[in-house]
GUTI-215630 format. One line per 4 residues: number of its first residue (from 1); for each residue x, y, z of N, C-alpha, C. Coordinates in nm, 2 decimals. Layout:
! GUTI-215630
NUM = X:Y:Z:X:Y:Z:X:Y:Z  ...
! end
This chain:
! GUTI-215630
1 = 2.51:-1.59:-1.56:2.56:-1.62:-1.43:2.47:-1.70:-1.35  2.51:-1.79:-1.33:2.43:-1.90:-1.19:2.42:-1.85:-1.03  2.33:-1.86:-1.02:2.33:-1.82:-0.88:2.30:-1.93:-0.76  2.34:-1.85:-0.66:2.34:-2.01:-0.56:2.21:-2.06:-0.51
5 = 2.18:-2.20:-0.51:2.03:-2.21:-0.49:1.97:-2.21:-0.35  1.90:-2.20:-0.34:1.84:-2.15:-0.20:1.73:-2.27:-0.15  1.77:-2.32:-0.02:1.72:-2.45:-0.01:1.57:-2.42:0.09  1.47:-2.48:0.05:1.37:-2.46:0.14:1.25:-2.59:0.17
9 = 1.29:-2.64:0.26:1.27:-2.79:0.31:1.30:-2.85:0.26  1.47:-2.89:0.22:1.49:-2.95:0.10:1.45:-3.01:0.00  1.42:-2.84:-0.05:1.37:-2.80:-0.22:1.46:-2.70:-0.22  1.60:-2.71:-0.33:1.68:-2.62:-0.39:1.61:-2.55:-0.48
13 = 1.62:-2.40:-0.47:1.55:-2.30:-0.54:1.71:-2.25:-0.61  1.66:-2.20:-0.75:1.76:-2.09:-0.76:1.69:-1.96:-0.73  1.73:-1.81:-0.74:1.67:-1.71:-0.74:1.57:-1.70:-0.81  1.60:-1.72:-0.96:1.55:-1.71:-1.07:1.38:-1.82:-1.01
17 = 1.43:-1.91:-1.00:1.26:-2.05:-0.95:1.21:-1.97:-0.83  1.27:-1.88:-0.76:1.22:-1.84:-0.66:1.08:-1.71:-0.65  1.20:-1.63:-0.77:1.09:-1.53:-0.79:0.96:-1.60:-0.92  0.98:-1.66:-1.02:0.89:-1.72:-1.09:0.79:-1.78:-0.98
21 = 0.83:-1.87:-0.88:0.77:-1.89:-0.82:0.65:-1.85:-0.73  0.66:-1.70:-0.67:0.63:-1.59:-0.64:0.53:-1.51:-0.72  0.55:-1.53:-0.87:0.48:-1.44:-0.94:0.41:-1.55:-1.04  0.40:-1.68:-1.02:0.26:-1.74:-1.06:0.20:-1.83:-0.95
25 = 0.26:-1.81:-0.83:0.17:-1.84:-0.72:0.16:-2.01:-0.69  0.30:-2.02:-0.74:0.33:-2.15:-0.72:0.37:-2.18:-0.55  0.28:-2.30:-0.51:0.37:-2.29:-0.39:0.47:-2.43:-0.29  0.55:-2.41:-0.24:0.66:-2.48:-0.22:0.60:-2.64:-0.17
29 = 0.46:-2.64:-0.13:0.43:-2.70:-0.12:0.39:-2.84:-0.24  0.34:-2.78:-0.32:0.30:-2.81:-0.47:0.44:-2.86:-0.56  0.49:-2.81:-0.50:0.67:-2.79:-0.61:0.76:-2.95:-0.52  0.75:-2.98:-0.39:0.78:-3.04:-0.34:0.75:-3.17:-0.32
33 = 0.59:-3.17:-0.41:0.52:-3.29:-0.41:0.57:-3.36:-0.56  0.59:-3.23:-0.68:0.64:-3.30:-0.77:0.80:-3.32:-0.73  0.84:-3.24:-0.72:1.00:-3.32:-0.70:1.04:-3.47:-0.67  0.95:-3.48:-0.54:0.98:-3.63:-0.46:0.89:-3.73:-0.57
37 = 0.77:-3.69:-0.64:0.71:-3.80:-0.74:0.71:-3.78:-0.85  0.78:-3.71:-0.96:0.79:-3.70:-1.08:0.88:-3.80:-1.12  0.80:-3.77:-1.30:0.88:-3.83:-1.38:0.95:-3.71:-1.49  1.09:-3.78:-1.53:1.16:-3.70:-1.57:1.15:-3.67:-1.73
41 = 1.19:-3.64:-1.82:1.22:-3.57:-1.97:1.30:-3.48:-2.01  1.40:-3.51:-2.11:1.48:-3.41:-2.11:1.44:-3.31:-2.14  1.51:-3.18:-2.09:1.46:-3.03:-2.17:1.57:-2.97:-2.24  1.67:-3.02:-2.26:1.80:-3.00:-2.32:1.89:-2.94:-2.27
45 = 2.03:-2.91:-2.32:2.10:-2.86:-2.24:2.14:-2.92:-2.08  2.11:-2.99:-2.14:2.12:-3.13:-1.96:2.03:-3.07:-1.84  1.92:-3.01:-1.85:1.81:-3.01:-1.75:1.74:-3.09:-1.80  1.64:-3.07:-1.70:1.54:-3.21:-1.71:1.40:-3.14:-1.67
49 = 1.24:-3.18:-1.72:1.17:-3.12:-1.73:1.10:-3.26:-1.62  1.05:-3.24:-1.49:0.95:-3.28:-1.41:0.84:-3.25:-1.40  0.76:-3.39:-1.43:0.54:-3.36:-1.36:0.52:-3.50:-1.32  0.42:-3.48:-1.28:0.31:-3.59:-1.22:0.26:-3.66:-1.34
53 = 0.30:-3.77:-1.39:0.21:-3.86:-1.48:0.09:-3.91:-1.44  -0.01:-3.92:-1.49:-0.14:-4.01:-1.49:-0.14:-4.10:-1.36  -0.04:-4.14:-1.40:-0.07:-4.31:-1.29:-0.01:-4.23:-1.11  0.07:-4.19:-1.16:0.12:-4.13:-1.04:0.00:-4.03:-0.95
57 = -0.07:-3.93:-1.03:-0.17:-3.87:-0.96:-0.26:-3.97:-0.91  -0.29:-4.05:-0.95:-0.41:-4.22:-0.93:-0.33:-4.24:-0.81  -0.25:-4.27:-0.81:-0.13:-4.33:-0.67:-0.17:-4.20:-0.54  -0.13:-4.06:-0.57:-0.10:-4.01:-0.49:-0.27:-3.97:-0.45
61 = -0.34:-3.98:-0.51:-0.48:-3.96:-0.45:-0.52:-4.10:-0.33  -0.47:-4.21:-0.41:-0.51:-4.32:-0.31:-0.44:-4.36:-0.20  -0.32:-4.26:-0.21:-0.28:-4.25:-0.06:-0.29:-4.14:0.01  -0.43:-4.09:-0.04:-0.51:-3.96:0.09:-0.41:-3.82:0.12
65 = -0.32:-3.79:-0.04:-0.27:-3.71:-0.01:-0.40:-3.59:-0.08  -0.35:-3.49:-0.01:-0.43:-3.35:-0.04:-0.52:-3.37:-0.18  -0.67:-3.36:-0.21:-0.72:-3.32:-0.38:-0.65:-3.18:-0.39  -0.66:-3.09:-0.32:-0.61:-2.95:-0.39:-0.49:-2.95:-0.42
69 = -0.38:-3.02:-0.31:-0.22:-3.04:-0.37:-0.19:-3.15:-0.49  -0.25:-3.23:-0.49:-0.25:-3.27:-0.62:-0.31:-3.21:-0.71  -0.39:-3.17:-0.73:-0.48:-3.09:-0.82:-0.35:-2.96:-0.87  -0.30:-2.95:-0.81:-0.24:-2.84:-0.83:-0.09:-2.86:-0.90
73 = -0.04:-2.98:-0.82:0.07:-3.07:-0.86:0.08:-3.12:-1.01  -0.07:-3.18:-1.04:-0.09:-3.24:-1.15:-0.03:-3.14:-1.27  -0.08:-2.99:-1.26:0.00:-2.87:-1.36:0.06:-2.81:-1.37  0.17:-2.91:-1.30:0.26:-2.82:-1.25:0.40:-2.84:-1.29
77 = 0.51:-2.86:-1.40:0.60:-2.89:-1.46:0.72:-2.75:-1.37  0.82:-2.83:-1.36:0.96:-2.81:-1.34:1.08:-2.81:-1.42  1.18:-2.73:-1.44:1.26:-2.78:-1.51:1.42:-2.74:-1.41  1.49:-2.86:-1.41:1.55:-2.87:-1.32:1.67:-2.94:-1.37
81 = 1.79:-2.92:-1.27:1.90:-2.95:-1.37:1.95:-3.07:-1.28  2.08:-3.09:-1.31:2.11:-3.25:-1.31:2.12:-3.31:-1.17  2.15:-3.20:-1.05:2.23:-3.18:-0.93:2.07:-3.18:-0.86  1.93:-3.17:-0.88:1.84:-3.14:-0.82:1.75:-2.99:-0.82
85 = 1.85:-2.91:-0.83:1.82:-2.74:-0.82:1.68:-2.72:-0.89  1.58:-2.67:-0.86:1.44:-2.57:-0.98:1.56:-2.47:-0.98  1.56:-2.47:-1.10:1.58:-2.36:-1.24:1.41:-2.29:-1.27  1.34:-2.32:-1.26:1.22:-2.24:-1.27:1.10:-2.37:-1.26
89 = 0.97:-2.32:-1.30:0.82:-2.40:-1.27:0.71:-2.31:-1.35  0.62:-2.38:-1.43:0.57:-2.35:-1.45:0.43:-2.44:-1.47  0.28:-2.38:-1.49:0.17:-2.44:-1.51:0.14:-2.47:-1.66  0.12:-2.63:-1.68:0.14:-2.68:-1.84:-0.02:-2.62:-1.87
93 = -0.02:-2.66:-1.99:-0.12:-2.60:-2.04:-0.20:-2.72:-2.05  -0.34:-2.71:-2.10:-0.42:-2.79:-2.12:-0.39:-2.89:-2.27  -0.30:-2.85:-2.38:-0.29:-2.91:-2.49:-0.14:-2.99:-2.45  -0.09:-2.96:-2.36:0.03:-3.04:-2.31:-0.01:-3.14:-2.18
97 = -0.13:-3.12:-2.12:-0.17:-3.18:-2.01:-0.22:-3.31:-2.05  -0.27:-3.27:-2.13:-0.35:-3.39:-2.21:-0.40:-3.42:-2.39  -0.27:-3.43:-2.42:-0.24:-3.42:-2.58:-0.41:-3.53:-2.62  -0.45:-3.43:-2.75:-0.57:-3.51:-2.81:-0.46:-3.57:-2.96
101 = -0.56:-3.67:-2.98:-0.51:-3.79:-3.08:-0.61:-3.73:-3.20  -0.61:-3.70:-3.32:-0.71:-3.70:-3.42:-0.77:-3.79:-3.45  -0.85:-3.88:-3.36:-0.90:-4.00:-3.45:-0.92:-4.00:-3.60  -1.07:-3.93:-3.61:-1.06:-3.93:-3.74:-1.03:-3.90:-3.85
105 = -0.92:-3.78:-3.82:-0.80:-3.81:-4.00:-0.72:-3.94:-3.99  -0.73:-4.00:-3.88:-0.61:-4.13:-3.87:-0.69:-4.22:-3.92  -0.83:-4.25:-3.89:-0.96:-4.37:-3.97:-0.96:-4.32:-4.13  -0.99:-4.19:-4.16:-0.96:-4.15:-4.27:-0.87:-4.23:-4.40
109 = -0.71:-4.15:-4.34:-0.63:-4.22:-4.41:-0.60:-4.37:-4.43  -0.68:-4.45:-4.30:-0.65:-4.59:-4.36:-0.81:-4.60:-4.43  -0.91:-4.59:-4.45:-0.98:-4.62:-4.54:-0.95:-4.55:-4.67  -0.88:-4.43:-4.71:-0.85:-4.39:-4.80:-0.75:-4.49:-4.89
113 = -0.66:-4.53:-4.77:-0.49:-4.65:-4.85:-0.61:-4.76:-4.88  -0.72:-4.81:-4.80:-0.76:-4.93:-4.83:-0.84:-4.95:-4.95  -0.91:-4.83:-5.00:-0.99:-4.77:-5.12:-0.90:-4.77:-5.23  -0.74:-4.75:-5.21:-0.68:-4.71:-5.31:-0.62:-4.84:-5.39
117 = -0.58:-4.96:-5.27:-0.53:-5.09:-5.35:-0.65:-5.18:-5.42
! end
């Protein structure tokens, strides 16, 4: 069952985003900075998963918005459906925040292919 979402400075909450919200201390403030500047990705089922990219936090720092609201914004993923509504929020993790690349099994394998011809 869907419930009706609950608007607060227009920011549509559903119930469900409201109480998650509540119980990891997310606050409306934080949630409202990503809405207006994120970028989007699907999460399937036709929601859409919202954060702050890289360049965007760079941007939003150099125009003297809050270090702690962005700081806070920066971890802060949404998933929201097609109409605008949070469906819920949550804080990304560090291995989603900032994916590491394996250099070197990737240097590896090409000196391994290059060894082998």
């Amino acid at each position: 069952m869907r419930t009706a979402p609950q608007t607060t400075e227009s920011l549509k909450l559903t119930r469900h985003a409201n109480l998650r919200f509540s119980q990891r201390g997310i606050s409306q403030e934080v949630a409202q900075l990503v809405m207006l500047h994120g970028s989007d990705l699907s999460a399937g089922s036709g929601a859409k998963r919202r954060y702050l990219s890289h360049q965007t936090i760079a941007e939003l720092l150099n125009d003297e918005h809050s270090m702690s609201i962005v700081s806070a914004a920066s971890r802060l993923e949404l998933i929201i459906t097609d109409d605008e509504v949070v469906v819920t929020g949550y804080r990304r993790d560090a291995k989603r925040l900032f994916p590491r690349r394996n250099v070197r099994s990737n240097r590896n394998r090409r000196i391994r292919r290059f060894e082998a011809q």
